[in-house]
C-alpha positions in Angstrom: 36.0 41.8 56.8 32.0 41.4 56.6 29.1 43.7 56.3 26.8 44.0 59.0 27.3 40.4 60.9 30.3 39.0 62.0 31.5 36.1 64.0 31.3 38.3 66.8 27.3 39.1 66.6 25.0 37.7 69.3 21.9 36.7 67.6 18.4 36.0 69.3 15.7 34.3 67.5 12.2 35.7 67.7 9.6 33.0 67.1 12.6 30.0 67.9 10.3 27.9 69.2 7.9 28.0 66.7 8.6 25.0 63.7 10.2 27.4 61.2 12.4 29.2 64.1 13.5 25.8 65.3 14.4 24.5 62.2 16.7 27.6 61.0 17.7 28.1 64.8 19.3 24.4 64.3 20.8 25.3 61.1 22.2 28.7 61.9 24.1 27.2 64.9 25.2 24.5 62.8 26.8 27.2 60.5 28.8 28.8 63.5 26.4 31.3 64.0 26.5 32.8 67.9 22.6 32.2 68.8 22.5 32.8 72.4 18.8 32.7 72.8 15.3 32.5 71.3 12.2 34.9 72.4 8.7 33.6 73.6 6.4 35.3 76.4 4.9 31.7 76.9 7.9 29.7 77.2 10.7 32.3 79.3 13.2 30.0 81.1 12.9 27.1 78.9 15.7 26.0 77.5 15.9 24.3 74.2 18.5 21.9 73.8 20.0 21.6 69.7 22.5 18.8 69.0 23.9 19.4 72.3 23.8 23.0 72.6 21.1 24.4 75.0 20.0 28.1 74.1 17.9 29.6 76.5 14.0 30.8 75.9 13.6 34.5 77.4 9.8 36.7 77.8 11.5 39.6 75.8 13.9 41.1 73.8 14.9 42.9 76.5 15.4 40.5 78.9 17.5 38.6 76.0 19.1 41.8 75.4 20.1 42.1 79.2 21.5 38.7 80.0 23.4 38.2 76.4 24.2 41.3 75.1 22.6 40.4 71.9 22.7 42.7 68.8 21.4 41.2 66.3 17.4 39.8 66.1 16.1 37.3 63.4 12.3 37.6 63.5 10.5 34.6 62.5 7.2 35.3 64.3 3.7 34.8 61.9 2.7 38.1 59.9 -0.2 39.6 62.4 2.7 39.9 65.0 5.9 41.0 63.0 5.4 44.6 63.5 4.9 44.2 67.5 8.7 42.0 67.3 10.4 44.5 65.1 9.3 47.4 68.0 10.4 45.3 70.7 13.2 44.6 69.2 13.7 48.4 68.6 13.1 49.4 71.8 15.7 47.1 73.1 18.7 48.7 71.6 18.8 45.7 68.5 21.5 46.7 66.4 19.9 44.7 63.6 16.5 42.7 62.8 16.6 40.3 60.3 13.0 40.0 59.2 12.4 36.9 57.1 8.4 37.0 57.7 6.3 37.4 54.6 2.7 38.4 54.1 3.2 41.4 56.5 0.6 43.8 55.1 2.6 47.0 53.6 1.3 49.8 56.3 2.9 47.6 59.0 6.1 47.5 57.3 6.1 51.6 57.0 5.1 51.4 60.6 7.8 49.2 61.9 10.5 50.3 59.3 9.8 54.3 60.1 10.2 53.4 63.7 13.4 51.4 63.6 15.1 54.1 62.0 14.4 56.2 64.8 15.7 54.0 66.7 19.0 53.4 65.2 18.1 49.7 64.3 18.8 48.4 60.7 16.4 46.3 59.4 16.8 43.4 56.3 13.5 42.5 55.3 10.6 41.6 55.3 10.0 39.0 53.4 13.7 37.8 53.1 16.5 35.4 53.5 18.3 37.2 55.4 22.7 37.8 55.4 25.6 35.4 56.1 29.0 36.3 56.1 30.2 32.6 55.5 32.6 31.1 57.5 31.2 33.5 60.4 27.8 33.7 60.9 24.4 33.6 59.0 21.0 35.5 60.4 18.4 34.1 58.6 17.6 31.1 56.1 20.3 31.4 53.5 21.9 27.7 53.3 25.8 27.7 55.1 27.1 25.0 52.9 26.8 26.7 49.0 29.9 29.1 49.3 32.7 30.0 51.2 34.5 33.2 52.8 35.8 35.3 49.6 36.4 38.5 47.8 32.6 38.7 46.3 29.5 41.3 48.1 26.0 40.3 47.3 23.1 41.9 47.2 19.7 40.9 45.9 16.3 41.5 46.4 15.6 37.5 45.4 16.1 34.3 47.8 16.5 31.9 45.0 18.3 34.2 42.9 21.0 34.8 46.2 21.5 30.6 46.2 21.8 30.2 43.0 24.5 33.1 42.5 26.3 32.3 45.7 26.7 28.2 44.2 27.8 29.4 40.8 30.5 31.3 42.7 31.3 29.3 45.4 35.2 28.3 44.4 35.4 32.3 44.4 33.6 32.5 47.5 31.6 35.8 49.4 32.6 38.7 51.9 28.9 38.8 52.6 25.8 38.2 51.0 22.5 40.7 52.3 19.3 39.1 50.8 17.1 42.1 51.1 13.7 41.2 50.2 11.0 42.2 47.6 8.3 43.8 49.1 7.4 47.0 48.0 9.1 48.6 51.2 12.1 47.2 52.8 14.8 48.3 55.2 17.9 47.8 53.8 18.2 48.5 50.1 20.5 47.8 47.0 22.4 51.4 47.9 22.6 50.5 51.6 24.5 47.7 50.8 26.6 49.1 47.8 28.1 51.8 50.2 28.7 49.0 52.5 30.5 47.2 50.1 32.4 49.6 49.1 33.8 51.0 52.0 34.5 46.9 52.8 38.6 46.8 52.2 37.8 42.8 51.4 35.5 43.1 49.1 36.7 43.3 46.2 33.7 43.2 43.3 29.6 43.8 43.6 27.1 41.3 42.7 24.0 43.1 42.7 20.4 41.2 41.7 17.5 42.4 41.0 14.0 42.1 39.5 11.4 43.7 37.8 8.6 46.5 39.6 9.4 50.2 40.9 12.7 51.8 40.4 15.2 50.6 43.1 17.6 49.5 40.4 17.5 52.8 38.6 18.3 54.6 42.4 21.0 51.8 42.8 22.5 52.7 38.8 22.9 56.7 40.3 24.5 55.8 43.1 26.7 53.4 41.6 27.7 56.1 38.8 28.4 58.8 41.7 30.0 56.9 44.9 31.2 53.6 43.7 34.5 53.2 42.1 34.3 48.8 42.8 33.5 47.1 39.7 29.6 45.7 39.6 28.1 42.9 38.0 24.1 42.6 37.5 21.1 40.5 36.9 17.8 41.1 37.0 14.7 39.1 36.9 11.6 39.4 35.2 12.7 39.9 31.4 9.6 37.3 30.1 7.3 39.0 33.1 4.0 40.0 31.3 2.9 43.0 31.4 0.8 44.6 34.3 0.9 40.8 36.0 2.3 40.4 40.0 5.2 37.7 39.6 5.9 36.4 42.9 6.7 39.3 45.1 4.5 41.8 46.2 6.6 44.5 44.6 7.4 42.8 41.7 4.7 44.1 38.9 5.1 46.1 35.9 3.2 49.2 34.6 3.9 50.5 31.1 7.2 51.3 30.6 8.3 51.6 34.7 10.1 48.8 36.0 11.0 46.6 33.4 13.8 44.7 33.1 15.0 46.1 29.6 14.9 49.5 31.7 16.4 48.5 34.6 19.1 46.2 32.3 19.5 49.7 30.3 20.3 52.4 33.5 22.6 50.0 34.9 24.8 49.4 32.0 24.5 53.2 31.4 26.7 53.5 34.4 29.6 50.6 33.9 27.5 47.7 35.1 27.5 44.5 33.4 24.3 42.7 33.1 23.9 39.0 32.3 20.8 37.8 30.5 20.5 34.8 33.1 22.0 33.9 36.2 24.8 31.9 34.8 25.9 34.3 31.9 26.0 36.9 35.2 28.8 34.1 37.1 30.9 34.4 34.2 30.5 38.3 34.0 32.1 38.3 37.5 34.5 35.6 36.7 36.1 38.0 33.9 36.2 41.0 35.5 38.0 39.0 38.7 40.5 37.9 36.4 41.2 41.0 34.6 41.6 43.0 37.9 44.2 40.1 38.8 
């Protein structure tokens, strides 16, 4: 089983022809991933030609949509533009947009994110990595070749954070891994996912990351106390973060006592979860609780 991709999804790449989108257009398809074609007003009917494989260049999403049957969108397109993509990608029947653009300013996430929803499109992001379900397919930037298909969901609102996880527990291996983004307004968050998870027959144990600024881990520590019955393991990042300072992503600032690690550390273990104090402490957390649910 996976959580929203699968080996099935059709993927179109907005911005494919651009450096980035080339280079992570080459690496999804080398990962299995079922791109059938990039997006570019300037460049419709081109065809661009990886190791091989030529995937065809269309004006819209909507033409894409037409001749491929894509559902799925990964939007690599420079910040000024992203909200325009995520629209047209709405408006085209997308299923999902994968929106690894950072920098968008925050009222043209609320913009794009208010309208997707009315839409029926799910959107992961911005600023993110994206999902892979490994061993099927990856929509985004998240390296192929660190972990294999397994028992493990991940979420986490860090890139790095999702690597480095996924290679500590890559003999284990991952039902699917949703990097979800930092900004201070996102798509798909940490409860999203945990409801995905656990409705997921295959998946058998959480991995959820996160980091200090706002209170999306608190939200995550109530849901997990009232609709999740999967054991979860935690981390989150930010415990030496000074006080007041921005650390890395927009969201990712503390005032007073709100959104500190210690707090965040402290609701979820109020609920069950088990909370390394770094990233590798947290791989042994879900090593021991794998091996006492064998």
């Amino acid at each position: 089983m996976a959580v929203f991709l699968t080996k099935e999804s059709k993927v179109l790449v907005q911005g494919m022809t651009g450096s980035e989108g080339m280079k992570h257009s080459r690496r999804m398809l080398a990962a299995g991933t079922n791109v059938v074609g990039g997006v570019n007003p300037r460049k419709a009917g081109r065809t661009v030609d990886f190791d091989e494989r030529a995937v065809p260049v269309f004006g819209s999403v909507a033409e894409g949509v037409r001749s491929t049957g894509a559902d799925v969108t990964v939007v690599f397109v420079p910040p000024a533009f992203a909200k325009t993509a995520v629209v047209e990608a709405a408006d085209a029947g997308i299923a999902l947009a994968v929106v690894i653009t950072e920098g968008i300013p925050v009222h043209d996430s609320v913009a794009f994110l208010s309208y997707a929803k009315k839409k029926g499109t799910r959107v992961i992001g911005p600023n993110c990595p994206g999902l892979i379900t490994p061993g099927q397919s990856g929509a985004g930037i998240i390296p192929a070749d660190i972990a294999r298909s397994g028992r493990i969901g991940l979420v986490s609102k860090s890139g790095t954070l999702t690597y480095q996880l996924m290679y500590e527990l890559r003999d284990i291996g991952f039902s699917t891994c949703v990097g979800i983004g930092g900004d201070p307004v996102v798509g798909t968050t940490h409860i999203d996912c945990l409801a995905a998870f656990q409705d997921d027959p295959d998946t058998e144990l959480v991995v959820l990351i996160g980091e200090i600024g706002g209170d999306a881990e608190e939200r995550a520590a109530a849901y997990i106390r009232d609709h999740v019955t999967k054991p979860v393991v935690g981390y989150i990042a930010g415990f030496t973060a000074p006080e007041g300072r921005t650390m890395g992503h927009a969201g990712a600032i503390v005032s007073g006592s709100s959104g500190t690690a210690q707090a965040k550390k402290a609701a979820l273990e109020a609920v069950g979860v088990q909370v390394g104090d770094t990233p590798t402490e947290t791989a042994r957390l879900v090593l021991a609780r794998l091996e006492n649910r064998a």
